[in-house]
N, C-alpha and C positions, 0 to 999 in steps of 0.2 A: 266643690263646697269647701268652704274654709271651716276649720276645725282648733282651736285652743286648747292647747296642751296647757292646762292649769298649774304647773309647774316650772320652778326653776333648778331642777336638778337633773342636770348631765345627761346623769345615766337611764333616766325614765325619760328622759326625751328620745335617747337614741335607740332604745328598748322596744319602747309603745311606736316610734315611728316606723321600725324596724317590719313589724308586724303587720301596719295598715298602709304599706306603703305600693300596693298597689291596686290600694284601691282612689278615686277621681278624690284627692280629698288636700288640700294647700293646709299644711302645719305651722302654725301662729304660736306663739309662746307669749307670755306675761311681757315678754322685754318689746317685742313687736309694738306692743300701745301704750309702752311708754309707762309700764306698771310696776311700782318696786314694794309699795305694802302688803305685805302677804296678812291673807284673814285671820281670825284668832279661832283657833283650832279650839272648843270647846266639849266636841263628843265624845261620848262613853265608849263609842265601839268604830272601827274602823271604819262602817259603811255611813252613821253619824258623819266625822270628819270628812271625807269625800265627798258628801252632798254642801256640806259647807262648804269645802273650797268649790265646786262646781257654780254655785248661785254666787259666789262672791265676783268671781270674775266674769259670769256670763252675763250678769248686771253692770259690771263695768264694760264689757264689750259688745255686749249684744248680739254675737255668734255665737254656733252649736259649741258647747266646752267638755272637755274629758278631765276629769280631777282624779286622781289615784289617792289612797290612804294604805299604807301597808306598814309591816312590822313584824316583829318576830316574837313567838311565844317560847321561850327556853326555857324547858321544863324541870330546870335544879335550880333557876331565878323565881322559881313562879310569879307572880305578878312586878316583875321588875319592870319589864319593858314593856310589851305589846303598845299600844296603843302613843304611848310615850318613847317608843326608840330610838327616835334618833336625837329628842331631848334626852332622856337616859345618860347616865355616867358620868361623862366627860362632858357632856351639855350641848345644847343646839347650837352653839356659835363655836366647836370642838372642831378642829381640820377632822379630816377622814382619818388620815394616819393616829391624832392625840383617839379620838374614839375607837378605832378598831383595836386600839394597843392598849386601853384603859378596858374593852367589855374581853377581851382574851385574858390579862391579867386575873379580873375579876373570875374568868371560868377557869385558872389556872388547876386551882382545885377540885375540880368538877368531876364527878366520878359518870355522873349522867350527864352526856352529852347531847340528848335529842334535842331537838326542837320543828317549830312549827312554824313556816312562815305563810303569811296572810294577806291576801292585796283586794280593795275593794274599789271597784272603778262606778264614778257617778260621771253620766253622759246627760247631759238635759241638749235637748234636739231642737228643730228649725223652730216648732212651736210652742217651746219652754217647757215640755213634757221632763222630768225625770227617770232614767231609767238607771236600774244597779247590776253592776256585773262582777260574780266575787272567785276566786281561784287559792287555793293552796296548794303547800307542797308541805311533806314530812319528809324530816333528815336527821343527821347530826350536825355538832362544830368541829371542826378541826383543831388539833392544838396550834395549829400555825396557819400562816396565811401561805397559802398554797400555790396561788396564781398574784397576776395583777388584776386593778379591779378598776372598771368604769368609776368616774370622777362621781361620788356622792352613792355608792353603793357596794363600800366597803367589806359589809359580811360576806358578799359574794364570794370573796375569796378564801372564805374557811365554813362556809357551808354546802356541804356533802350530803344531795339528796340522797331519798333510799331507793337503792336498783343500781346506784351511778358509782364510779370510781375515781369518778374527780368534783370538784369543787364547782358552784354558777361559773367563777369565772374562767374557765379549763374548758368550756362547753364552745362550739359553735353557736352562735347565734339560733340558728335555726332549734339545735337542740334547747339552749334553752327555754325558747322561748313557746317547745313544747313541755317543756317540764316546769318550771320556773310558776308559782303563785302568781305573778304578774302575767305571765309570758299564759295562762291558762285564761286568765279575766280578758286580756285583751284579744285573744282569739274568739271567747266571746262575741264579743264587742264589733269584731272585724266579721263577724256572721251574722249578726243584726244588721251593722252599716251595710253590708252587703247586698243584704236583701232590700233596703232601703234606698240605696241609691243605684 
């Protein structure tokens, strides 16, 4: 079955592949049909936006689509980001490096460090059913970036689940992607498809 990863971002391609990759399933991305406008993200809440981007492009393609929406809730930013992260700060047309070294900055001062990261995956299926699958993690920030970091998933490298001694990006795969807010929804998602195909 072919499957559209509704994204163009690196690192959730090679994250979300990571996890369902064995199961019977050809992974298509935006750039495959030739897609370069992305939808206009107008939801209130992460699983809102994911269902947008899922219908935008599964109406452009007409295969089963997987859209991710996720973000980080930093609990001395209170409503800074969520929803808005990776516009946040430095702005959505920001490299990885001008954003991750503009929201550290920004936490320079930060006496509380926690935060809460949030991913909510919309799946619409062979016969245009919607389905939602959502995952967190609770951590802290680093003051430094700790590891390197998959292309377009920069915090990774300065956020430090709870339990863990290193950073997303210090993780195996494997680990992360049992711990990891993403790495929880798409296991999900990989035990629905599962039984489904």
């Amino acid at each position: 079955m072919q499957l559209l990863l509704a994204t163009t971002n690196k690192g959730k391609i090679v994250e979300i592949g990571e996890v369902l990759s064995d199961l019977p399933l050809v992974i298509k991305t935006p750039a495959d049909f030739g897609i370069t406008d992305p939808p206009h993200e107008h939801g209130e809440t992460y699983r809102d936006n994911a269902i947008i981007k899922a219908a935008y492009y599964h109406e452009l393609t007409k295969i089963p689509t997987l859209a991710d929406d996720s973000g980080i809730v930093v609990h001395a930013l209170k409503d800074e980001l969520g929803v808005q992260t990776r516009r946040w700060g430095a702005g959505a047309d920001a490299t990885d490096q001008e954003w991750i070294d503009f929201f550290l900055k920004r936490m320079d001062k930060e006496v509380n460090r926690k935060a809460t990261f949030i991913c909510s995956l919309a799946y619409i299926d062979l016969v245009g059913e919607t389905h939602v699958f959502e995952g967190l993690c609770e951590g802290e920030i680093t003051k430094t970036l700790e590891a390197d970091y998959l292309p377009g998933l920069p915090i990774s490298a300065c956020f430090k689940p709870d339990g863990f001694p290193v950073v997303y990006s210090s993780m195996s795969i494997e680990q992360k992607n049992s711990t990891s807010h993403r790495g929880k929804a798409v296991l999900k998602l990989h035990d629905f498809l599962k039984r489904k195909l």
